[in-house]
N, C-alpha and C positions, 0 to 999 in steps of 0.2 A: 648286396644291399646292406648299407648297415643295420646297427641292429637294433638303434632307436627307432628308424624310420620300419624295421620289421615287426615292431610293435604296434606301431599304430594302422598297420598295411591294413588291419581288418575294422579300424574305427571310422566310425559315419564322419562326415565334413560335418555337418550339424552337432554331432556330440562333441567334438573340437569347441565349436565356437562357443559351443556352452560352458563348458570349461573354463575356458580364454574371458567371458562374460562373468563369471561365477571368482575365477580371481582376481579381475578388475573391482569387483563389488567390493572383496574383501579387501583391496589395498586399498580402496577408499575410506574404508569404515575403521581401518587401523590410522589412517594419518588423519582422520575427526575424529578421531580417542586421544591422540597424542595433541590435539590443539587445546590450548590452555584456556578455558573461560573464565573469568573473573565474576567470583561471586560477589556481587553490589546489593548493597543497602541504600536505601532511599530514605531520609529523614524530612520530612514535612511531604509526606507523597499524596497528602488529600488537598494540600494547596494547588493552586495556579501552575508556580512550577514543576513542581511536583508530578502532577497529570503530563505536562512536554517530556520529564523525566522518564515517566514512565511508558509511555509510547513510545521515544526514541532509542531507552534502553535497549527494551525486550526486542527490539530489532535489529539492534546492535550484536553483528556476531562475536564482539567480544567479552559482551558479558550475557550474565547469567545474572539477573533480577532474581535475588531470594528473599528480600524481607520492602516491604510499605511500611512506613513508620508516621503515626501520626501522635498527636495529643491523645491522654487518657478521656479528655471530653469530646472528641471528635465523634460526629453523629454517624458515621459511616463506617465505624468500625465492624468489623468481621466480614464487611461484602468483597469481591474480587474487585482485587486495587486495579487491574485494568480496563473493566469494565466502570469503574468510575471515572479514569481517567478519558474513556473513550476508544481507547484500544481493543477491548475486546477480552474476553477471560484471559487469564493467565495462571488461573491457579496460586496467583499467593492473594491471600484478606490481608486489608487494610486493619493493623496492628498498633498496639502503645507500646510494644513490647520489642528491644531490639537482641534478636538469636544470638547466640553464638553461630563461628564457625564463617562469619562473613568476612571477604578478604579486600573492602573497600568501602568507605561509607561516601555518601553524597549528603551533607547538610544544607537546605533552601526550607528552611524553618522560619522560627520566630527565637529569639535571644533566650528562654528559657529552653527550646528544644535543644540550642547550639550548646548549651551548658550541659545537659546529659548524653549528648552526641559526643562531646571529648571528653568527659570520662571514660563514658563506656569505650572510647577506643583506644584510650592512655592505657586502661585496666587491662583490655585485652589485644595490644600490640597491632589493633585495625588501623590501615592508612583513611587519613582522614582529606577529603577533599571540603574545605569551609566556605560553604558563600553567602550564608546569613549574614544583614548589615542590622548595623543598629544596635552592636552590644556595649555592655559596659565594661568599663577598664581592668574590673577582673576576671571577666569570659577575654577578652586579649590576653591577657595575664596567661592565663589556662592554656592556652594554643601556644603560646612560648614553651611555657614547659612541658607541655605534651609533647612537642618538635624535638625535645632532646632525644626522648626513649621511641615518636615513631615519624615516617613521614609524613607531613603537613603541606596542604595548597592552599591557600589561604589569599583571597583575592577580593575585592569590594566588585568586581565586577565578572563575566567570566564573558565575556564580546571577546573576540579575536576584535573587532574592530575599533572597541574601544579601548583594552591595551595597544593598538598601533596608535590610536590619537595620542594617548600619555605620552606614547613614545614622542611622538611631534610637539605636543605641549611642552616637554622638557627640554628641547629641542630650540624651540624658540623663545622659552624663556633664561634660556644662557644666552643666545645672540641679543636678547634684550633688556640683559636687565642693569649696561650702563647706559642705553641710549641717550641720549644728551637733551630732550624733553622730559624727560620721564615714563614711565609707564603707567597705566591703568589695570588691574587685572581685574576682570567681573566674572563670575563660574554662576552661567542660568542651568537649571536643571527644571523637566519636568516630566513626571508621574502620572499614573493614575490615581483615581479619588481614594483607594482602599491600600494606598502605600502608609506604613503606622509611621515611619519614620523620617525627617527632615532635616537637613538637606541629605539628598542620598548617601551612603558610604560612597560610591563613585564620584560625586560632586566632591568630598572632602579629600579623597586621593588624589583627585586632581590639584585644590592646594594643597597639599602636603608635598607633593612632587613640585611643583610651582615655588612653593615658600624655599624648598632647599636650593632648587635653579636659581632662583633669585635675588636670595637672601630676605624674603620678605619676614614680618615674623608676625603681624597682628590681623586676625581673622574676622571678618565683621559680616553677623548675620542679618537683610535685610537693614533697610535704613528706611526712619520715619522722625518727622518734624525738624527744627532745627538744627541743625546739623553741622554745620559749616561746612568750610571747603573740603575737599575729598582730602587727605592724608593720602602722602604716596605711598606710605610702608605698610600697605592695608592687600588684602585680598577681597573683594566680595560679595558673598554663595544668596543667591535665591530660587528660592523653591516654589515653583507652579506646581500644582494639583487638579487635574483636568481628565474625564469622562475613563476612557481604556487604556490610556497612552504607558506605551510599556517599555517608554525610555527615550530622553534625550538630554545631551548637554552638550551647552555650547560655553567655549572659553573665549573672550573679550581681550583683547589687547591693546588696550585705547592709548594711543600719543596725541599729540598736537600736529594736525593735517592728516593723520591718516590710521587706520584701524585694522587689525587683524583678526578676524574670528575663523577657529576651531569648533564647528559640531560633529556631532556622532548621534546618528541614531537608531534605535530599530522598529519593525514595523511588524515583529511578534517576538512570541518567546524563545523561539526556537534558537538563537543564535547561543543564548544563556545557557538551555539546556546540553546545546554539542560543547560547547566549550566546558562547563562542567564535567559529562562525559570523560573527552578528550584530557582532560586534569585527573581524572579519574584511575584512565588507561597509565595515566606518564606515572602518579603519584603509588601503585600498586607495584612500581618496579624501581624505587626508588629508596637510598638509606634511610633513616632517620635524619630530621632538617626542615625547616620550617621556607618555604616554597611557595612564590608567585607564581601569575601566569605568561612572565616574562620568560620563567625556567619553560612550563609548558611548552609555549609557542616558538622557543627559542631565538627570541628575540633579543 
């Protein structure tokens, strides 16, 4: 007999399997040691998205929610950010204050929050995922040159389904923009009643993609009174305001005899908060470089 097997000639079948059980345990617990969690920050976590944020995070097995970031006048500071959100404790308060030591941040703020979100991640080499709209030309500014020294996602929208409409938008406004009528382009966008901002950043990506496809160059918001005739080298954006509505836009392609529309819409927040997320996961393994969610989605 050999002499392994004359070793265990005197041990029980059950003390075996316990064994065999006891170091399955332990190669489990070593290879959820070895998996990498991504400590995330949340920046505007008492808002709207914020709460999707946070619920879809902390479920997310690949991160690791360590900071809620809200305004220093937020009424809810210090209670559990997920039990605000509706997810349930989590153990971190709803904070004004962003830690160190976080290895990703998520901005769905307001334009003053977006401006001390890339600082503090310029200062301390945090990848920055941005999807606060509505800033001004020197919070742009600020994400350009933060992009040198860290990674940047930087998106007016974060839909996987509305980067695929740009994509189409773009798409047909090169196939149309000698057609021999002319073209129309009209971009409807419509919100809910508590969006601060008009026309969306998404409605304005959309012409900005659109003006370069087509060469268009003058942007006109809303039209009222005499007017005259429409100007072909025009794009233009109007903005609906209406009850919960948590997103849509339709692009217009008007010719003579016939008309093309492009909508996109959602029917909660959710689609915003994974793609966030997912911008999250890509931008936390990625160089310094300032990044859409074209890079994302690889599209």
């Amino acid at each position: 007999m050999p002499a392994d097997e004359n070793r265990l000639a005197g041990v029980k079948r059950e003390d075996i399997e316990s064994i065999e059980y006891n170091l399955s345990i332990q190669t489990l617990g070593q290879l959820g040691n070895s998996i990498h969690m991504i400590k995330l920050a949340i920046n505007g976590a008492g808002g709207r998205m914020g709460h999707r944020l946070i619920n879809l995070g902390s479920q997310d097995s690949s991160f690791q929610v360590v900071a809620a970031i809200e305004s220093s006048a937020h009424p809810q500071l210090g209670k559990d950010a997920g039990e605000i959100a509706g997810a349930g404790k989590i153990g971190i308060p709803l904070t004004a204050q962003i830690p160190d030591g976080i290895e990703a941040l998520i901005d769905f703020s307001l334009p003053a929050g977006a401006d001390r979100a890339i600082d503090h991640c310029a200062k301390n080499s945090v990848p920055l995922v941005m999807a606060t709209t509505g800033l001004e030309e020197a919070t742009i500014q600020k994400i350009r040159d933060a992009s040198k020294t860290i990674s940047v996602v930087w998106a007016p929208s974060m839909s996987l389904a509305v980067n695929l409409t740009m994509k189409l938008a773009e798409t047909a406004g090169l196939a149309l923009k000698d057609h021999a009528t002319g073209v129309d382009v009209e971009i409807i966008e419509r919100h809910h009643r508590f969006k601060a901002d008009a026309p969306s950043g998404t409605a304005l990506k959309f012409g900005e993609i659109l003006a370069d496809a087509m060469g268009i160059t003058n942007h006109q918001h809303g039209r009222e009174g005499e007017m005259g005739q429409r100007p072909h080298n025009e794009i233009g954006y109007h903005a609906v305001r209406t009850g919960d509505d948590t997103g849509q836009h339709t692009i217009v392609f008007g010719m003579l005899g016939e008309t093309i529309e492009l909508k996109v819409a959602s029917s909660n927040r959710d689609c915003y908060a994974l793609g966030a997320l997912a911008a999250a996961k890509f931008v936390a393994t990625q160089p310094p470089g300032l990044y859409n969610m074209y890079d994302v989605l690889g599209i």
